[in-house]
Backbone as numpy.savetxt, mean C-alpha at the origin, in Angstrom:
# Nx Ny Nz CAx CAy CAz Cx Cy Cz
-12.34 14.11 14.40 -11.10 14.85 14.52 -10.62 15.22 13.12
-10.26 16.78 12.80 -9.68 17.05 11.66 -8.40 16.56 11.53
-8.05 15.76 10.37 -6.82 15.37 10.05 -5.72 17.04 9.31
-5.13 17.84 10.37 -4.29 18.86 10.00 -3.04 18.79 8.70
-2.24 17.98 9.25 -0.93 17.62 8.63 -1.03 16.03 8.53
-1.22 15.11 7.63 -1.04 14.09 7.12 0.37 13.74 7.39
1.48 14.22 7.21 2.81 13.75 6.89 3.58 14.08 8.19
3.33 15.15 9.22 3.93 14.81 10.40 3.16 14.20 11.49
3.97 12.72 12.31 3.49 12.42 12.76 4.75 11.71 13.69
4.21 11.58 15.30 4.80 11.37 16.21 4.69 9.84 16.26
5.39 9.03 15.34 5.37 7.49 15.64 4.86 7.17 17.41
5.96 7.78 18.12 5.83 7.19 19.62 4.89 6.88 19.74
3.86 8.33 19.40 2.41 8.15 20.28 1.45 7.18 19.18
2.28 6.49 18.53 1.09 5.73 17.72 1.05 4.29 17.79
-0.09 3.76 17.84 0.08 2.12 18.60 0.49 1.18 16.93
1.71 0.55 17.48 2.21 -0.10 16.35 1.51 -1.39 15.89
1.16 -1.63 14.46 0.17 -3.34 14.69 1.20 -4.47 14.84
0.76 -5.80 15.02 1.46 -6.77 15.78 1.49 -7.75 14.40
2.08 -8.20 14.50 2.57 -9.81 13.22 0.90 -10.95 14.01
0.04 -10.43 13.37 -1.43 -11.24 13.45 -1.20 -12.69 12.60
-0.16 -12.57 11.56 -0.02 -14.16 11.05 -0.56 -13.99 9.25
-1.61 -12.50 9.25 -2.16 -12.51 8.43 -1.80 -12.73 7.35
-0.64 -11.98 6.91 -0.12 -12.25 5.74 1.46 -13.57 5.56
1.33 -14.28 6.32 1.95 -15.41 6.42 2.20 -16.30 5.74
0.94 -16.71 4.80 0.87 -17.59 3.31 1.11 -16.58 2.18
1.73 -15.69 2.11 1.23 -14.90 1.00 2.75 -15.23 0.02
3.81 -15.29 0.42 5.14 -15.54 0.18 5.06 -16.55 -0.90
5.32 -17.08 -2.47 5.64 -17.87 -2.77 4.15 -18.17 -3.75
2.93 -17.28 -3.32 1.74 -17.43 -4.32 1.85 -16.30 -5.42
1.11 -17.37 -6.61 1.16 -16.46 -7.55 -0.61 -15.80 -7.43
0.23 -14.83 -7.81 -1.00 -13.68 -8.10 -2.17 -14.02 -8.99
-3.46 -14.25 -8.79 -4.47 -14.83 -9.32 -4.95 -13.52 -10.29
-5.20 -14.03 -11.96 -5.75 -12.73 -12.82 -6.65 -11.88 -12.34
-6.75 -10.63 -12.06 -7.83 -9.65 -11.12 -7.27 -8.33 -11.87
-8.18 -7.94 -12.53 -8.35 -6.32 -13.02 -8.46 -5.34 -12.25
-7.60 -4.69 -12.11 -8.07 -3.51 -11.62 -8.34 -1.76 -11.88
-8.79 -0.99 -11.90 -8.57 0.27 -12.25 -7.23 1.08 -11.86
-6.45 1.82 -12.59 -5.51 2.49 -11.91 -5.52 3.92 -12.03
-5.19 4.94 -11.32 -4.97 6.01 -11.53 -4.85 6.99 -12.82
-4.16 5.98 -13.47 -3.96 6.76 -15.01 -4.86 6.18 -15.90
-6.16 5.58 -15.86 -7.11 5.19 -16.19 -7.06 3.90 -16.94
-5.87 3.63 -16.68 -5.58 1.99 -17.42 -6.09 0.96 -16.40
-6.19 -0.40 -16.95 -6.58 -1.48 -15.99 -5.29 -2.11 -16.23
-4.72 -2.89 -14.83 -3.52 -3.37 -14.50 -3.87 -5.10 -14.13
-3.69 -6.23 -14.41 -3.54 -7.39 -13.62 -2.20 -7.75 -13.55
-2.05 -7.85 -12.13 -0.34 -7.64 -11.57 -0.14 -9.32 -11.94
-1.04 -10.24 -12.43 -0.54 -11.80 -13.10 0.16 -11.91 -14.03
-0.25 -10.43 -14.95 0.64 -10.43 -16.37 1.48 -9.67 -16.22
2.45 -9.21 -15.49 3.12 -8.42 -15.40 4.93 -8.74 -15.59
5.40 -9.08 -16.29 6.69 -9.34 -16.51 7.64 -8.31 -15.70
8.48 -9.05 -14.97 9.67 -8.37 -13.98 9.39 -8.50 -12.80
9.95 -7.74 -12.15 9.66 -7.44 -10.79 8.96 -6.44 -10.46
7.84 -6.24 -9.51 6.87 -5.22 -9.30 6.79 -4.95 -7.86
6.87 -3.96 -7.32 6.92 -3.27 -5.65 5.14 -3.10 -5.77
4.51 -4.03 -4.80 2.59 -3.63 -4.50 3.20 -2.86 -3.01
2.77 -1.51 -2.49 2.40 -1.63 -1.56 1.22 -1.00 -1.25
0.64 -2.06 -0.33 -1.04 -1.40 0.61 -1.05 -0.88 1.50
-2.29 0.21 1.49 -2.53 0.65 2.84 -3.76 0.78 3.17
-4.25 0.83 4.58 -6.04 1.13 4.41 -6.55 2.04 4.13
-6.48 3.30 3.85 -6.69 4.43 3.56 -6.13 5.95 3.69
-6.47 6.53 2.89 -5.48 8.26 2.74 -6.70 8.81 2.87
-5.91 9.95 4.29 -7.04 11.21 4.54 -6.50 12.01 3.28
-7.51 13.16 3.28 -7.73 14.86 3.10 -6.85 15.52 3.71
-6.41 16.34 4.04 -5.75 17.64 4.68 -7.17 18.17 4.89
-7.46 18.50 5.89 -8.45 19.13 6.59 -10.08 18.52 6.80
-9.92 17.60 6.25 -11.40 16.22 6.05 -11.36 15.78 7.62
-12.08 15.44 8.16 -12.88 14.72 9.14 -12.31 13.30 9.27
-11.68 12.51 9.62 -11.43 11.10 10.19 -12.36 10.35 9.56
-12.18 9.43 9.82 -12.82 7.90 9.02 -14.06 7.66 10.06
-12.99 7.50 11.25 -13.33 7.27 12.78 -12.78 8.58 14.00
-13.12 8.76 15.30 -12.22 9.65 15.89 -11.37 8.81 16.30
-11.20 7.49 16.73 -10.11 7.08 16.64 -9.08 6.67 15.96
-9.03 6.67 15.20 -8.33 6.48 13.75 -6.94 6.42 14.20
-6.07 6.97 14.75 -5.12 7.06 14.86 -4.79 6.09 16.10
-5.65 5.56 16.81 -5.56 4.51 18.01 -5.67 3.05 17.13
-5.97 2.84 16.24 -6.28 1.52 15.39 -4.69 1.69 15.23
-4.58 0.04 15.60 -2.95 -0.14 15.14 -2.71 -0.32 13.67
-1.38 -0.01 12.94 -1.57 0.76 11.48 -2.28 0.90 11.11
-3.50 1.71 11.27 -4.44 2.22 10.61 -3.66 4.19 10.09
-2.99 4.30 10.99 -2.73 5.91 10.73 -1.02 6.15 9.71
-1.01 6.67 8.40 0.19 6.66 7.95 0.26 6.20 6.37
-0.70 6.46 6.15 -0.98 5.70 4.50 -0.48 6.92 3.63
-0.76 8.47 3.86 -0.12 9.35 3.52 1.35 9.42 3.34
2.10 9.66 4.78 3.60 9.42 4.38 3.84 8.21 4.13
3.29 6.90 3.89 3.98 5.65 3.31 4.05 5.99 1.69
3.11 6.64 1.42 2.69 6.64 -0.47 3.83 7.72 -1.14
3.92 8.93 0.00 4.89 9.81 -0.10 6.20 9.59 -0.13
6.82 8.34 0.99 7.74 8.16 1.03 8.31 6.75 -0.59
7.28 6.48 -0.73 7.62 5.51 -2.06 7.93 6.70 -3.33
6.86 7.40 -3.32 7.34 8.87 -4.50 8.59 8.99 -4.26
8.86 9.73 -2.73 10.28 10.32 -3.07 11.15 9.15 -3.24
10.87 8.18 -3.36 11.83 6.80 -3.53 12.11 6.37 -4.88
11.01 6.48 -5.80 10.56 5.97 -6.47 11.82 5.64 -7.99
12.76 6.86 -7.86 13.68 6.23 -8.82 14.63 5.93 -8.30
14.51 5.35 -7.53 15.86 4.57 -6.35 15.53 3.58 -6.11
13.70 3.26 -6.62 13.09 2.30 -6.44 13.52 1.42 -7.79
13.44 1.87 -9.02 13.73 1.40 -10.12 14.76 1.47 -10.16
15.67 1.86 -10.04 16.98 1.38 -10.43 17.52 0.38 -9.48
16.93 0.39 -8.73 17.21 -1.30 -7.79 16.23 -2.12 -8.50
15.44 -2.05 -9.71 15.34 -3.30 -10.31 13.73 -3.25 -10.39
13.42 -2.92 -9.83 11.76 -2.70 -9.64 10.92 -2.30 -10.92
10.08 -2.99 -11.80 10.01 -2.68 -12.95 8.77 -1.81 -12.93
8.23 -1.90 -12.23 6.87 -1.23 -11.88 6.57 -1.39 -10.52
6.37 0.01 -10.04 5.65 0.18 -8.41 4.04 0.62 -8.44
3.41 0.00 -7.58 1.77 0.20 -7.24 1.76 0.50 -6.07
0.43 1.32 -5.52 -0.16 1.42 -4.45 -1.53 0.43 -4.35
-1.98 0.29 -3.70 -3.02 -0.68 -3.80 -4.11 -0.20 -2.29
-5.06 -0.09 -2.64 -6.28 0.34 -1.27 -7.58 -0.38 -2.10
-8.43 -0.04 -0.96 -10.19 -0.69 -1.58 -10.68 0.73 -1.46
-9.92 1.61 -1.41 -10.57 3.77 -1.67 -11.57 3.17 -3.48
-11.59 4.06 -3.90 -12.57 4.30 -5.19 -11.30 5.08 -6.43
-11.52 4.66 -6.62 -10.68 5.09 -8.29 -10.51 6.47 -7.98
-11.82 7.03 -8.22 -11.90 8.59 -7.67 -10.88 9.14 -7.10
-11.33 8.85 -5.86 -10.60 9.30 -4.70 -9.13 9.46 -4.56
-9.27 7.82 -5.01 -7.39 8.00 -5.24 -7.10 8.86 -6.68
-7.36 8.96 -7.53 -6.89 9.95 -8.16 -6.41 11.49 -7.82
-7.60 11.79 -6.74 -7.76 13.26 -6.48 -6.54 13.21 -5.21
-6.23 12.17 -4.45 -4.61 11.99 -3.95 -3.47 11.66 -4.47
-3.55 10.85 -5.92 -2.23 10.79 -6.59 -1.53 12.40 -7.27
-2.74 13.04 -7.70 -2.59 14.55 -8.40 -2.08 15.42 -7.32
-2.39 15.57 -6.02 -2.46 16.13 -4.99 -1.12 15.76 -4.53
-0.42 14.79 -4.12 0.90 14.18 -4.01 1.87 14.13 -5.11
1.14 14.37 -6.48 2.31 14.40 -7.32 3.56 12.96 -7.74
2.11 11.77 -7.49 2.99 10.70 -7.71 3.13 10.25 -9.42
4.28 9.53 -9.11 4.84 9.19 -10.46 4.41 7.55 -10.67
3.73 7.17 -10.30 3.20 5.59 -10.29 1.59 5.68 -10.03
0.98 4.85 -10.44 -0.53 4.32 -10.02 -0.42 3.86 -9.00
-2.34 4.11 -8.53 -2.57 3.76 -7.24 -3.91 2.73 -8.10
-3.31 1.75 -7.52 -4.42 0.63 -7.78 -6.14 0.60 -7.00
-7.03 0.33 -7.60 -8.18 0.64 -6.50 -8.93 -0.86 -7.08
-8.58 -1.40 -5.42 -9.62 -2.95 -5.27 -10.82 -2.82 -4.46
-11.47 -1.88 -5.14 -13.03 -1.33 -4.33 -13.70 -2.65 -4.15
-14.12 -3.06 -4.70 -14.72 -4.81 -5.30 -14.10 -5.22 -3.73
-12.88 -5.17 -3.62 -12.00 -6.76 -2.85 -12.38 -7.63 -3.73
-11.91 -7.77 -5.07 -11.66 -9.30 -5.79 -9.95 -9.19 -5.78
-8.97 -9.06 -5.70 -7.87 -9.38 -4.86 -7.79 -9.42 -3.73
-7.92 -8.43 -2.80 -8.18 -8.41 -1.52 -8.40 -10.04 -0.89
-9.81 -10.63 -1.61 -10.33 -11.84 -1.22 -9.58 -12.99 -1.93
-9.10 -12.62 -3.22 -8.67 -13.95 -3.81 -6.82 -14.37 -2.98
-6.36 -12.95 -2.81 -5.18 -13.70 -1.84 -5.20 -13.85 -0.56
-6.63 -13.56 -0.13 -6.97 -13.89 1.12 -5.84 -12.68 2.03
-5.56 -11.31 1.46 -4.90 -10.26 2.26 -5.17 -9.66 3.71
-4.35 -9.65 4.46 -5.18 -9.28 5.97 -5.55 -7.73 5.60
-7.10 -8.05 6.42 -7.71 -6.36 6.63 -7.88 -6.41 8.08
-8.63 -5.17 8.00 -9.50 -4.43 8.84 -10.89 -3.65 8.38
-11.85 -4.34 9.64 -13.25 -3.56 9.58 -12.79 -2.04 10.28
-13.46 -1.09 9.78 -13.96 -0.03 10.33 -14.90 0.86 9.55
-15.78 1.22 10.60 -17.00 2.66 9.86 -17.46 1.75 8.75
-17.94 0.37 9.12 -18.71 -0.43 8.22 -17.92 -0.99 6.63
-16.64 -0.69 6.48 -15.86 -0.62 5.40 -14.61 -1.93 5.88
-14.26 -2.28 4.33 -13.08 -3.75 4.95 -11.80 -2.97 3.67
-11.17 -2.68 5.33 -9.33 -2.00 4.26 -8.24 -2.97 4.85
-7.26 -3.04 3.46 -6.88 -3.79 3.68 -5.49 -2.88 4.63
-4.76 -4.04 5.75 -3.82 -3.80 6.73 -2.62 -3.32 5.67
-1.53 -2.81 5.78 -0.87 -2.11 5.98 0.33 -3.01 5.15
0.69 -3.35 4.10 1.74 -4.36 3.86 2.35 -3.68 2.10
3.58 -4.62 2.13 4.87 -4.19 0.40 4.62 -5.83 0.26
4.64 -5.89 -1.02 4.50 -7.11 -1.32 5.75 -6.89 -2.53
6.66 -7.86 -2.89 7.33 -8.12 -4.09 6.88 -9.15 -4.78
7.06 -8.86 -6.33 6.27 -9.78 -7.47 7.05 -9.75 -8.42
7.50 -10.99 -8.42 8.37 -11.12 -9.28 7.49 -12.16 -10.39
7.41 -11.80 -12.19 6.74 -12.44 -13.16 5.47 -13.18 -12.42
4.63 -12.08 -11.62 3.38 -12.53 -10.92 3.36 -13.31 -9.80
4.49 -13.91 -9.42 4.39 -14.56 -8.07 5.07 -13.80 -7.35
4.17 -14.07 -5.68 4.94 -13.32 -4.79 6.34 -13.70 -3.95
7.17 -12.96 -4.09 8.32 -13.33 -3.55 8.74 -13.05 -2.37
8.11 -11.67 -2.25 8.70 -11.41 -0.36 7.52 -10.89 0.20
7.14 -10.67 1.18 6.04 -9.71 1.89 6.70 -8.98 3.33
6.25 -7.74 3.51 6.77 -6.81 4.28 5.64 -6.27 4.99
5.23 -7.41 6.30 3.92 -7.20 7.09 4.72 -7.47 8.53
3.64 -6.71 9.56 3.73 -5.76 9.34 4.61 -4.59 8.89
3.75 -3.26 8.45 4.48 -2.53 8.27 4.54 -1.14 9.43
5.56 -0.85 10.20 5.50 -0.04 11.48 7.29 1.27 11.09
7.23 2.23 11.22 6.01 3.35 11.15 6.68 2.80 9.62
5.31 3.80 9.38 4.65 3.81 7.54 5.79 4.55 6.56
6.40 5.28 6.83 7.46 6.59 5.91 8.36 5.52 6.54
9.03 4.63 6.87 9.88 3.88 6.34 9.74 2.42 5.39
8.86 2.45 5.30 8.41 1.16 4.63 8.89 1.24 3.00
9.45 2.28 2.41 9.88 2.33 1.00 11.17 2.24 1.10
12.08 2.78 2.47 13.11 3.01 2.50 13.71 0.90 2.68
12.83 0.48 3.37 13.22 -0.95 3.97 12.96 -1.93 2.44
11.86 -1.56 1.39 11.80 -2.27 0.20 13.58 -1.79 -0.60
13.40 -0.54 -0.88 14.32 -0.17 -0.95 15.69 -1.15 -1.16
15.84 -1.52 0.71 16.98 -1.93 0.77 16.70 -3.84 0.42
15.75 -4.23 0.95 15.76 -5.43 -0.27 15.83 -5.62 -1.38
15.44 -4.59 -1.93 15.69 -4.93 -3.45 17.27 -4.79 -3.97
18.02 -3.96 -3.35 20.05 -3.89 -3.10 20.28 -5.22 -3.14
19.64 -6.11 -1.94 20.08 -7.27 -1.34 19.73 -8.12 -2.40
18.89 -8.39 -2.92 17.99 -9.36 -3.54 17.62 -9.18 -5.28
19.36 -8.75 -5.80 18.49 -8.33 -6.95 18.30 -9.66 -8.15
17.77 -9.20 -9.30 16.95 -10.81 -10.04 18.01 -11.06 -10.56
């Protein structure tokens, strides 16, 4: 199935994922040293990172007019919405920082590449982290999903405060509000 419009999408008809437990321990660990590539060609380990930092993941960003992963793609619960979640953190993004947020990431197991040729394309003002490897992925033990032979990780905002994690926002249901809901924790919760 051609993916048309990325950014409109009829929540109703989309099957929401369920609180699997996965990310349940994640609250309260610190972030283990793990390099990663980012968008702007720097390497990031979110261990050294002084302040507070907004991670959020998703399993993957279509194309505008590219072919599906899967044809069901959009029947996998949060599997569909990684587009307007990344979009909706952009248009957030200095509403994001001035609630305190010292640095925002995206985070997927996509290829450096790839995500580049979607950060340029979206016009974001932050890096998109790429854990192709899964050496984070595996070291915080993050919930995924198999599909089309590939392991992405599920759908979650993580807060990091001086490398440990402080809040997690799993699931995440629909996706284009998930910046608006960090957002408002960070109002609530500032350092």
């Amino acid at each position: 199935m051609a993916q048309s419009n990325l950014l409109e999408v009829d929540w109703s008809q989309i099957p929401a994922p369920s609180d699997d437990g996965g990310a349940a321990h994640l609250a309260g660990m610190k972030i283990p040293p793990v390099s990663l590539r980012a968008t702007d060609d720097t390497v990031v380990d979110l261990s050294q990172l002084a302040g507070r930092t907004v991670v959020f993941a998703y399993p993957r960003t279509g194309e505008p007019g590219k072919i599906s992963l899967v044809d069901d793609w959009d029947m996998i619960p949060g599997a569909r919405g990684c587009t307007p979640q990344t979009c909706a953190f952009r248009d957030l993004f200095a509403e994001l920082k001035a609630a305190g947020a010292k640095h925002v990431y995206g985070l997927s197991t996509q290829s450096n590449e790839y995500q580049a040729e979607m950060a340029a394309r979206l016009h974001l003002p932050f890096s998109v982290l790429s854990d192709e490897k899964l050496k984070l992925t595996e070291a915080l033990q993050l919930p995924t999903m198999e599909v089309a032979d590939l392991t992405l990780i599920k759908r979650l905002a993580l807060i990091v405060d001086d490398g440990r994690i402080t809040h997690v926002f799993y699931p995440v249901f629909p996706p284009d509000r998930n910046a608006g809901d960090v957002l408002a924790w960070l109002r609530e919760n500032p350092r």
